[in-house]
TIVOVO-698782 format. One line per 3 residues: their letters; for each residue x, z, y of C-alpha. Coordinates in nm, 4 decimals. Each point is the difference from the previous one (the first is absolute). Layout:
// residues N
A = X Z Y ~ ...
// end
This chain:
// residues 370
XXX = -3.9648 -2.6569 -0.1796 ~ -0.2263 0.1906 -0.2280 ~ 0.0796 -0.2166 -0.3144
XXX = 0.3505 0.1153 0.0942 ~ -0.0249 0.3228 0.0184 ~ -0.2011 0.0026 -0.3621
XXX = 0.3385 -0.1856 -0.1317 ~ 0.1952 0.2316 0.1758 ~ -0.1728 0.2851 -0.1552
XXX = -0.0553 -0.1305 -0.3581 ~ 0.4150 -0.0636 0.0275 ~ 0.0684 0.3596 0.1057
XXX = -0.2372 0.1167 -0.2354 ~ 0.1718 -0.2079 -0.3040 ~ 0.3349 0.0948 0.1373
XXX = -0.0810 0.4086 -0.0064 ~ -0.2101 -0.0987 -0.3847 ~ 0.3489 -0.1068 -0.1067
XXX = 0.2022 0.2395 0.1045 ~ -0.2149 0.2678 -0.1387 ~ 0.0270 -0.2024 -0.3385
XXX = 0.3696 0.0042 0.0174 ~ 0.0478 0.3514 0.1668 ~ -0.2215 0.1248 -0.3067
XXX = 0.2789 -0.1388 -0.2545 ~ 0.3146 0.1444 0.1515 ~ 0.1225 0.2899 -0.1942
XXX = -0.0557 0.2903 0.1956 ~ 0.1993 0.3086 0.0621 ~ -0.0359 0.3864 0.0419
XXX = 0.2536 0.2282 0.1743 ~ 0.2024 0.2596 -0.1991 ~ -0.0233 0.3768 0.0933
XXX = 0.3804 -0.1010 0.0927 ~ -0.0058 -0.2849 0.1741 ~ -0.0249 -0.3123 -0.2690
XXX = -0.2185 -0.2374 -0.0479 ~ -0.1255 -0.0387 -0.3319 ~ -0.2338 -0.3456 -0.1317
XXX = -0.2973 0.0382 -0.1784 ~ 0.1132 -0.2746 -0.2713 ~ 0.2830 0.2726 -0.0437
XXX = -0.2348 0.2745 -0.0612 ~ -0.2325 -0.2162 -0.2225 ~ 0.3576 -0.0573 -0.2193
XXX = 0.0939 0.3117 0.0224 ~ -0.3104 0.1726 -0.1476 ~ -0.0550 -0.2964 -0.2301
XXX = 0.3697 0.1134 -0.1631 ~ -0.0924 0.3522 -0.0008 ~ -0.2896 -0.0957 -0.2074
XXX = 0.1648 -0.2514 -0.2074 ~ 0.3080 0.2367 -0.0930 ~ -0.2796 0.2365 -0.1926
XXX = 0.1653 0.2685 0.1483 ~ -0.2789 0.0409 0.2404 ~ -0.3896 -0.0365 -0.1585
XXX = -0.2100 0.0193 0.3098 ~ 0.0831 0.0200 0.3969 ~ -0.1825 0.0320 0.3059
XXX = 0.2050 -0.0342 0.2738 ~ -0.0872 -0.0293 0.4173 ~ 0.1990 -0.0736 0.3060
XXX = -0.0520 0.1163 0.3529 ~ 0.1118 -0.1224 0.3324 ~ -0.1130 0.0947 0.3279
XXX = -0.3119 0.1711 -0.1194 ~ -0.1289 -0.2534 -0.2447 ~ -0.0126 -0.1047 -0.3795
XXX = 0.2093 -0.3079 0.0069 ~ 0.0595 -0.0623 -0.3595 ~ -0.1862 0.1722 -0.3233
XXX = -0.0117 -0.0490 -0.3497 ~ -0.0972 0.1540 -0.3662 ~ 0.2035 -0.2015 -0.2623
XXX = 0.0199 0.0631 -0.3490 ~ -0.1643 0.1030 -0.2732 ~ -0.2613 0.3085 -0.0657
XXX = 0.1735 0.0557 -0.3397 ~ 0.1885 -0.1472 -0.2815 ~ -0.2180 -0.0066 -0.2178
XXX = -0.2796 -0.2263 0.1375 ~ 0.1814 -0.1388 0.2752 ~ -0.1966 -0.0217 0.2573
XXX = 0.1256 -0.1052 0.2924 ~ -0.0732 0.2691 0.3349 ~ -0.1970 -0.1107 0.2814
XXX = -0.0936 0.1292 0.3764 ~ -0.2282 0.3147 -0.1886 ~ 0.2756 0.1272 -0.2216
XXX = 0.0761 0.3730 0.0208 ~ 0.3224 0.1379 -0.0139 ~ 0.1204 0.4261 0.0311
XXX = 0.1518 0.0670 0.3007 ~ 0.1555 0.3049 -0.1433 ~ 0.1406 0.2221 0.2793
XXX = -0.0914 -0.2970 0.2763 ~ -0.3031 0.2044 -0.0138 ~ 0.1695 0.2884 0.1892
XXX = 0.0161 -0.2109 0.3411 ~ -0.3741 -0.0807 -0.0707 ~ -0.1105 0.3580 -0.0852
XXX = 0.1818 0.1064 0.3443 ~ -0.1830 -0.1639 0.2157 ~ -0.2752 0.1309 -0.1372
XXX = 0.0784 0.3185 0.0643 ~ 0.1324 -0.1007 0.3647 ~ -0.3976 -0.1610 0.0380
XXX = -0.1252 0.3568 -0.0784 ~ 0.2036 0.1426 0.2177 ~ -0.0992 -0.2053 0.2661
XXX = -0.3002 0.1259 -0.0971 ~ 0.0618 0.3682 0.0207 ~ -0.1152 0.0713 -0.3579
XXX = 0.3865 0.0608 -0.0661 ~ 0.2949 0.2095 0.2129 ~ 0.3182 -0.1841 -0.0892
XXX = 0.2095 0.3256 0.0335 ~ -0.2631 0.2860 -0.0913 ~ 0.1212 0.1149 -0.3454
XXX = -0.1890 -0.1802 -0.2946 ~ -0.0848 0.3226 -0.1432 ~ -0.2640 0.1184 0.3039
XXX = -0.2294 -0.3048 -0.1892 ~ 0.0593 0.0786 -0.3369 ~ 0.1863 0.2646 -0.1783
XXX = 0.1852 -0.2184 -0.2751 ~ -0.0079 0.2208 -0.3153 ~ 0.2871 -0.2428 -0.1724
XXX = 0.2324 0.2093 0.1850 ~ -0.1030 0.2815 0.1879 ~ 0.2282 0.2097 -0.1914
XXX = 0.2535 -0.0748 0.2653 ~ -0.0901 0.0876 0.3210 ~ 0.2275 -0.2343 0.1717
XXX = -0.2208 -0.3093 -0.0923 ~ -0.2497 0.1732 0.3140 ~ 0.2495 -0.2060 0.2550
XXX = -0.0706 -0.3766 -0.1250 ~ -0.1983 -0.2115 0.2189 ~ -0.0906 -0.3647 0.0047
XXX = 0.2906 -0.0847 0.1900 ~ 0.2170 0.1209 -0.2579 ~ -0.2170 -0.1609 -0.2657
XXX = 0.0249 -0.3397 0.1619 ~ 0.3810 0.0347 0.0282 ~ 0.1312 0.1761 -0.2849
XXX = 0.0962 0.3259 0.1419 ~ -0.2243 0.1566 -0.1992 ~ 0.2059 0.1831 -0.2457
XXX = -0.2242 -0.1393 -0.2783 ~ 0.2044 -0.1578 -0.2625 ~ -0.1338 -0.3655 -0.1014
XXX = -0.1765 0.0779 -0.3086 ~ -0.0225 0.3215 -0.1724 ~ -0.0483 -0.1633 -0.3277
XXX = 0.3031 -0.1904 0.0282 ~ 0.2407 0.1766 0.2965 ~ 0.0238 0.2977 -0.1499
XXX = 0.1618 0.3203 0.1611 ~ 0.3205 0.1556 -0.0840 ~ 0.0214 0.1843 -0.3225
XXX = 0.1435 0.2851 0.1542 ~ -0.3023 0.0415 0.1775 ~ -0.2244 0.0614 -0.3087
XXX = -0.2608 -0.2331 0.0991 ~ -0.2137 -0.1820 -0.2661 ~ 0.0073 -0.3154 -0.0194
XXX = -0.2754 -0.1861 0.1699 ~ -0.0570 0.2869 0.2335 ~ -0.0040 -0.0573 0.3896
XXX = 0.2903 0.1355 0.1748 ~ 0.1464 -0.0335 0.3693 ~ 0.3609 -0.1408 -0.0398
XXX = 0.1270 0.1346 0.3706 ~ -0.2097 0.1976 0.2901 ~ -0.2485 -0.2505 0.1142
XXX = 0.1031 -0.2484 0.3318 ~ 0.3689 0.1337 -0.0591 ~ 0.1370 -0.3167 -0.1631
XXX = -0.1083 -0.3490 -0.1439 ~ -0.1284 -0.0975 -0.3762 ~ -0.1983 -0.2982 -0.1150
XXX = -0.3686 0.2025 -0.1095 ~ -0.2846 -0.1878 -0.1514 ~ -0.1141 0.3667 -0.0940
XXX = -0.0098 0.0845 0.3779 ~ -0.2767 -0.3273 0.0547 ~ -0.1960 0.1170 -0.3073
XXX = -0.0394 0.3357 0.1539 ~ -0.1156 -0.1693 0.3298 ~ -0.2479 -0.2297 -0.0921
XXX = -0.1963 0.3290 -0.1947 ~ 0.0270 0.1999 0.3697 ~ -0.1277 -0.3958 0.1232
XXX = -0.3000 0.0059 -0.2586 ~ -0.0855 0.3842 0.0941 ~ 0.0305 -0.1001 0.3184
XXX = -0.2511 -0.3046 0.0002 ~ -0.2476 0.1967 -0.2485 ~ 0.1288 -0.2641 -0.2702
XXX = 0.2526 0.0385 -0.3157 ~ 0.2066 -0.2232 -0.1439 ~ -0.2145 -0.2279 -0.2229
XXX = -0.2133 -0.0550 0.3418 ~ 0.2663 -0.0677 0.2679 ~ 0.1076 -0.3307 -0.0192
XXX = -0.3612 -0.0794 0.1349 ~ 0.0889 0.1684 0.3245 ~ 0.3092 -0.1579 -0.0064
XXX = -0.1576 -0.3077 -0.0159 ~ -0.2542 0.0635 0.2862 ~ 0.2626 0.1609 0.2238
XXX = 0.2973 -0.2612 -0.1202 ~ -0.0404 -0.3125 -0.2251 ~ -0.3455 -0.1147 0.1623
XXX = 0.1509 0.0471 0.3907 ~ 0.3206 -0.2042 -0.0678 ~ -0.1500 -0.2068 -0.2457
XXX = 0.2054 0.0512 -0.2996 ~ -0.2343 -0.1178 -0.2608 ~ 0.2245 0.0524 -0.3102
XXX = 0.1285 0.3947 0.0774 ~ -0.1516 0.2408 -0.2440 ~ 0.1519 0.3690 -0.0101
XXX = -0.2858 -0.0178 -0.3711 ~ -0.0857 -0.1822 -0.2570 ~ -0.2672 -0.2532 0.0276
XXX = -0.1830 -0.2708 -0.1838 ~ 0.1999 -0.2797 0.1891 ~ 0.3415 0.2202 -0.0748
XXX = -0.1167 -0.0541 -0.3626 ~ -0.0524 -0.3608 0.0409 ~ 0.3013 -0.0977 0.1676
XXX = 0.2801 0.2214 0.0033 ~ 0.3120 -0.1153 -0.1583 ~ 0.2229 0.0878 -0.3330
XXX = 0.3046 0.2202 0.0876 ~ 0.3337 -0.0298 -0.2220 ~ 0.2700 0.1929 -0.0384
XXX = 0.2723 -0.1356 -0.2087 ~ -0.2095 -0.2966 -0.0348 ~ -0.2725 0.2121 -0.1994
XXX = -0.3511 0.0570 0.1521 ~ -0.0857 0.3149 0.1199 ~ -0.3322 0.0091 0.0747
XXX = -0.0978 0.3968 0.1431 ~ -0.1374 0.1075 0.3145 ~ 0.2936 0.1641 0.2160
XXX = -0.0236 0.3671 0.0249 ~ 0.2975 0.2599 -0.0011 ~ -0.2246 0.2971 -0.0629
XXX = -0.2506 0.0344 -0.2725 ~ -0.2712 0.0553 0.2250 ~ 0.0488 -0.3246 0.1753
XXX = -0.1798 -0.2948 -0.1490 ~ -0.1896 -0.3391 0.0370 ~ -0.2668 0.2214 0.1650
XXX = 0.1890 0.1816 0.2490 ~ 0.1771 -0.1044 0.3410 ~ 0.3490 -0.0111 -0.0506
XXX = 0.1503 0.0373 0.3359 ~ 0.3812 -0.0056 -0.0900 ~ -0.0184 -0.2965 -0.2561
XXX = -0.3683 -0.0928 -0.0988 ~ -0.0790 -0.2860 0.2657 ~ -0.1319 -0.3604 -0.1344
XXX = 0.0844 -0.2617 0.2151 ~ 0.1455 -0.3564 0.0612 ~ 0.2767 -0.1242 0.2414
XXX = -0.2609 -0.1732 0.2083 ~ -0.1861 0.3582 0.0389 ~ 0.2859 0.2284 0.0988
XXX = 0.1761 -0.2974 0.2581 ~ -0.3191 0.0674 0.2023 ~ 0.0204 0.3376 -0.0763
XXX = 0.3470 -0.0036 0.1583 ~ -0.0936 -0.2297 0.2691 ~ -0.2606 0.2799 0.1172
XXX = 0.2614 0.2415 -0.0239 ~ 0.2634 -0.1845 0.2317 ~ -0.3278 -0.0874 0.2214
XXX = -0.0675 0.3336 0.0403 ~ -0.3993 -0.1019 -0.1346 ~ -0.2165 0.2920 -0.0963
XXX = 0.1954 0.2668 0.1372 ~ 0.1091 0.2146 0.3028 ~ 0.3317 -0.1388 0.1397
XXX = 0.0854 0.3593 -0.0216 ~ -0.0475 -0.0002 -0.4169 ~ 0.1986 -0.3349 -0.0101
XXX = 0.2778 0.1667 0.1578 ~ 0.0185 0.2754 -0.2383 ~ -0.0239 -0.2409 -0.2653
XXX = 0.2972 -0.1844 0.1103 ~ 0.2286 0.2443 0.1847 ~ 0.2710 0.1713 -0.1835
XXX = -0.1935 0.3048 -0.1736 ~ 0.3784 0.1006 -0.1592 ~ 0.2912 -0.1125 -0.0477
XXX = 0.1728 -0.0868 -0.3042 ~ 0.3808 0.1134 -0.1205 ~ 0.2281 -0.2921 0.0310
XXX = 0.2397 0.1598 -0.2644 ~ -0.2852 -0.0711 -0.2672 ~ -0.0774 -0.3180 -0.1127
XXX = -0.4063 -0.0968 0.0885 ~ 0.0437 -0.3475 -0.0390 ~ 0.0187 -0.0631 0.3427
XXX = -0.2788 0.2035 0.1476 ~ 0.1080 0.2148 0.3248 ~ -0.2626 0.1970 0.0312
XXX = -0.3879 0.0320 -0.0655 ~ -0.2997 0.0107 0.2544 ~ -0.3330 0.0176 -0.1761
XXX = -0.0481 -0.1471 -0.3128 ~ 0.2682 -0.2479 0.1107 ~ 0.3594 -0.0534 -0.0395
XXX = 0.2240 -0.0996 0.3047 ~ 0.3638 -0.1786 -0.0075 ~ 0.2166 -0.2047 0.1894
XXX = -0.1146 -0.3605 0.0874 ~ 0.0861 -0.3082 0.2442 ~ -0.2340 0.0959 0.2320
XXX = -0.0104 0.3830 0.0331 ~ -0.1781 0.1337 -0.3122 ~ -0.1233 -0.1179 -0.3401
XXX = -0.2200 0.2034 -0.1537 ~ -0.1332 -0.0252 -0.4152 ~ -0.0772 0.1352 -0.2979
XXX = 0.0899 -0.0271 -0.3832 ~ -0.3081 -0.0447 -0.3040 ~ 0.1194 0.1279 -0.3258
XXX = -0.2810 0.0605 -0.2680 ~ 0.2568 -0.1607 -0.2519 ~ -0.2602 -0.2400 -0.1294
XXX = -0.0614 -0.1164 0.3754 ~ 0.2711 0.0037 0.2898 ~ -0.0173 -0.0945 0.3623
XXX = 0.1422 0.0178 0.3285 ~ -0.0697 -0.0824 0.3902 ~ 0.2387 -0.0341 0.2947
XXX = -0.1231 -0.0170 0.3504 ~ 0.1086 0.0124 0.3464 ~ -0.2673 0.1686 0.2109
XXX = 0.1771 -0.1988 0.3495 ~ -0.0074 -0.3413 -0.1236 ~ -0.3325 0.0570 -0.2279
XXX = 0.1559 -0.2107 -0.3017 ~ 0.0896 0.1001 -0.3724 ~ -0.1097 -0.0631 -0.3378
XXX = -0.1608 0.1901 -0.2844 ~ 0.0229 -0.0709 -0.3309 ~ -0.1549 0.1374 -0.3721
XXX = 0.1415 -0.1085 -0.2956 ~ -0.1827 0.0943 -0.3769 ~ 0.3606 0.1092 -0.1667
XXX = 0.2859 0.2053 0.0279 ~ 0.2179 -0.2135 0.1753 ~ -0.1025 0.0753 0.3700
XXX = 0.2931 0.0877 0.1335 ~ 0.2015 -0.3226 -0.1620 ~ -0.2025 -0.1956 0.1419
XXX = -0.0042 0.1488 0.3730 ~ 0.3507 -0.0559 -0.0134 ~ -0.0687 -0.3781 -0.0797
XXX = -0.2693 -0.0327 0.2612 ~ 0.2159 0.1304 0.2453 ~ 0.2852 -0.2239 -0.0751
X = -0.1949 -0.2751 0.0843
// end
C-alpha cells in the first residue's frame, strides 16, 4: 500500500509538472479597460511594428489589471545614431504625467497638515511674479491642482491679450481665480515654490523629499522630479520630426536640469508610474479622504468645447466617460517626448505608456484600436 501511494503521488506530481509546462506556453491574455481581451503575442507584434515602422524610436509601455503589472516592456532604440537598443533602466520624460505624480504629493502633505488645500497660496508666500494684481490673493492648491487657477499655461508662451498691455513673458491671471477652467503648468510651478518654503527646501533640493515622502514608500525606483547621474546614464533621445532634441524640459527660464519641475519635469519609466497608479487606485500612502479629492469631480468641463474627451478634472487628473463608470488620464507633451495613461479607479486596470517622439497621440489611437 505504501509503494502505491509513492506511485500515486509521483503520477499526480508528473501530471501537475506537465500541466504547469503546458499552462506556461499558452498565450495569455489581459482584459481591456472596455471589456476585450487582448494576447500578449498581440502586444509583442504590435510594439514590435511600432518599432519597426521608425516612426516610433523608443517605448515603454505597461498594462494593468486588477491591481497588478501584467505585461511591461521598453523596446527600441536609445537613439539613431548608436542604436542601442532600450532595456528595463531606460528613462523616458513623462512630460505633464508628472502633474498626477506632483498631486499626490501635495495630497501626502496635506495629510500631513504642512498644507491647507483651500487657504489661499499667498498666506505662505507672497508671489512677487504677480502681485501687481490683487486678485491672484484667492488661488489655492485646489485650484492649482485643477486648473481654476486663472494662471495662463506659460507666460513665455500664452501670452495675454494685447489690449491688455502686458509684456510678453509677464505673469498674468486670465479670469478671477476658481471662476472657470484652463490647463496651467504656471499654476504647479507656483505651488511647488509655496511646497519648498513650506518644507524649508527650494527647488534644486525637493525632489529628495519627494523621494523620501513618495518614490521610496511606493517603490518607484525610476521617478526623478531632478537630474541625476543615472538620468545621465540612461535616459533616452527625444525626436521631433525625426531629429534629436536632446534639452532638459523647462517652460520657464528658471526651470532647469537642477530644479523640480512639477508640471512637466518628472523622469520615469512605464514600469515606475503603473505602480505609481496602482497606489493611487489602492488608495496606498494616503488618507482615503485625499484620494477622494483626487478623484472626485473638482470642476466640470464645457461640453460645447472640444477637450478631447475629458469631462471634467479632479486633482491633477482628468475624468471622462468609460464602460464602467469613470476613466480617468492624462496627456505628456514635451514635443520631443509624449505620453499618456488611462485608468479606471473601480476595476484597478489601465495602461501607461512613454514614447521618445512626437507621435504620442498617433500612436494612442493605434494602441487603443487594438
Amino acid at each position: 500500500m505504501d509503494i502505491m501511494k509513492y506511485i500515486m503521488i509521483k503520477v499526480l506530481f508528473l501530471s501537475v509538472l506537465l500541466l504547469s509546462m503546458f499552462t506556461a506556453n499558452v498565450d495569455a491574455q489581459y482584459v481591456t479597460l472596455n471589456g476585450h481581451d487582448v494576447s500578449v503575442s498581440s502586444l509583442d507584434r504590435f510594439i514590435l511594428n511600432e518599432i519597426d515602422s521608425k516612426e516610433i524610436p523608443a517605448i515603454s509601455i505597461a498594462i494593468i489589471n486588477d491591481g497588478k503589472i501584467v505585461y511591461q516592456k521598453n523596446a527600441g532604440v536609445k537613439d539613431f545614431i548608436t542604436n542601442k537598443s532600450v532595456d528595463e533602466n531606460s528613462i523616458f520624460e513623462a512630460a505633464s504625467l508628472s502633474k498626477t505624480v506632483f498631486a499626490y504629493f501635495v495630497m501626502k502633505l496635506v495629510d500631513r497638515g504642512i498644507l491647507d488645500l483651500d487657504k489661499p497660496l499667498y498666506k505662505y508666500m507672497i508671489y512677487k511674479d504677480i502681485e501687481n494684481d490683487n486678485r491672484y490673493k484667492n488661488i489655492t492648491a485646489r485650484m492649482v491642482l485643477d486648473h481654476t487657477s486663472g494662471l495662463p499655461n506659460w507666460r513665455t508662451s500664452d501670452f495675454a491679450d494685447p489690449k491688455r498691455n502686458f509684456k510678453e513673458g509677464d505673469l498674468y491671471l486670465k479670469f478671477n481665480p476658481g471662476s472657470a477652467y484652463s490647463y496651467s503648468g504656471e499654476g504647479y510651478y507656483f505651488l511647488s515654490k509655496v511646497i519648498a518654503k513650506l518644507t524649508k527646501t527650494d527647488l534644486t533640493t525637493l525632489d529628495n523629499l519627494f523621494q523620501k515622502e513618495v518614490a521610496l514608500p511606493l517603490n518607484l525606483q525610476h521617478s526623478w522630479f531632478s537630474i541625476n547621474n543615472f538620468i545621465v546614464d540612461h535616459k533616452v533621445t527625444g525626436y521631433m520630426n525625426k531629429k534629436a532634441v536632446i534639452r532638459w524640459p523647462g517652460s520657464l527660464p528658471d526651470l532647469n536640469s537642477k530644479t523640480f519641475g512639477a508640471a512637466g519635469g518628472l523622469h520615469t519609466d512605464a514600469g515606475s508610474y503603473a505602480k505609481f497608479l496602482i497606489a493611487l487606485m489602492n488608495g496606498k500612502g494616503l488618507s482615503k479622504k485625499s484620494v477622494n479629492e483626487m478623484f472626485k469631480f473638482q470642476v466640470r468641463l464645457d461640453q460645447n468645447k472640444d477637450y478631447d474627451g475629458d469631462i471634467g478634472w479632479g486633482l491633477g487628473i482628468g475624468i471622462r466617460p468609460g464602460v464602467n463608470g469613470f476613466d480617468y488620464n492624462h496627456r505628456g507633451n514635451n514635443g520631443n517626448f509624449q505620453s499618456y495613461y488611462l485608468i479606471n479607479e473601480k476595476d484597478r486596470s489601465g495602461y501607461v505608456f512613454f514614447v521618445s517622439c512626437d507621435k504620442g497621440a498617433e500612436f494612442n489611437e493605434r494602441l487603443k484600436k487594438l
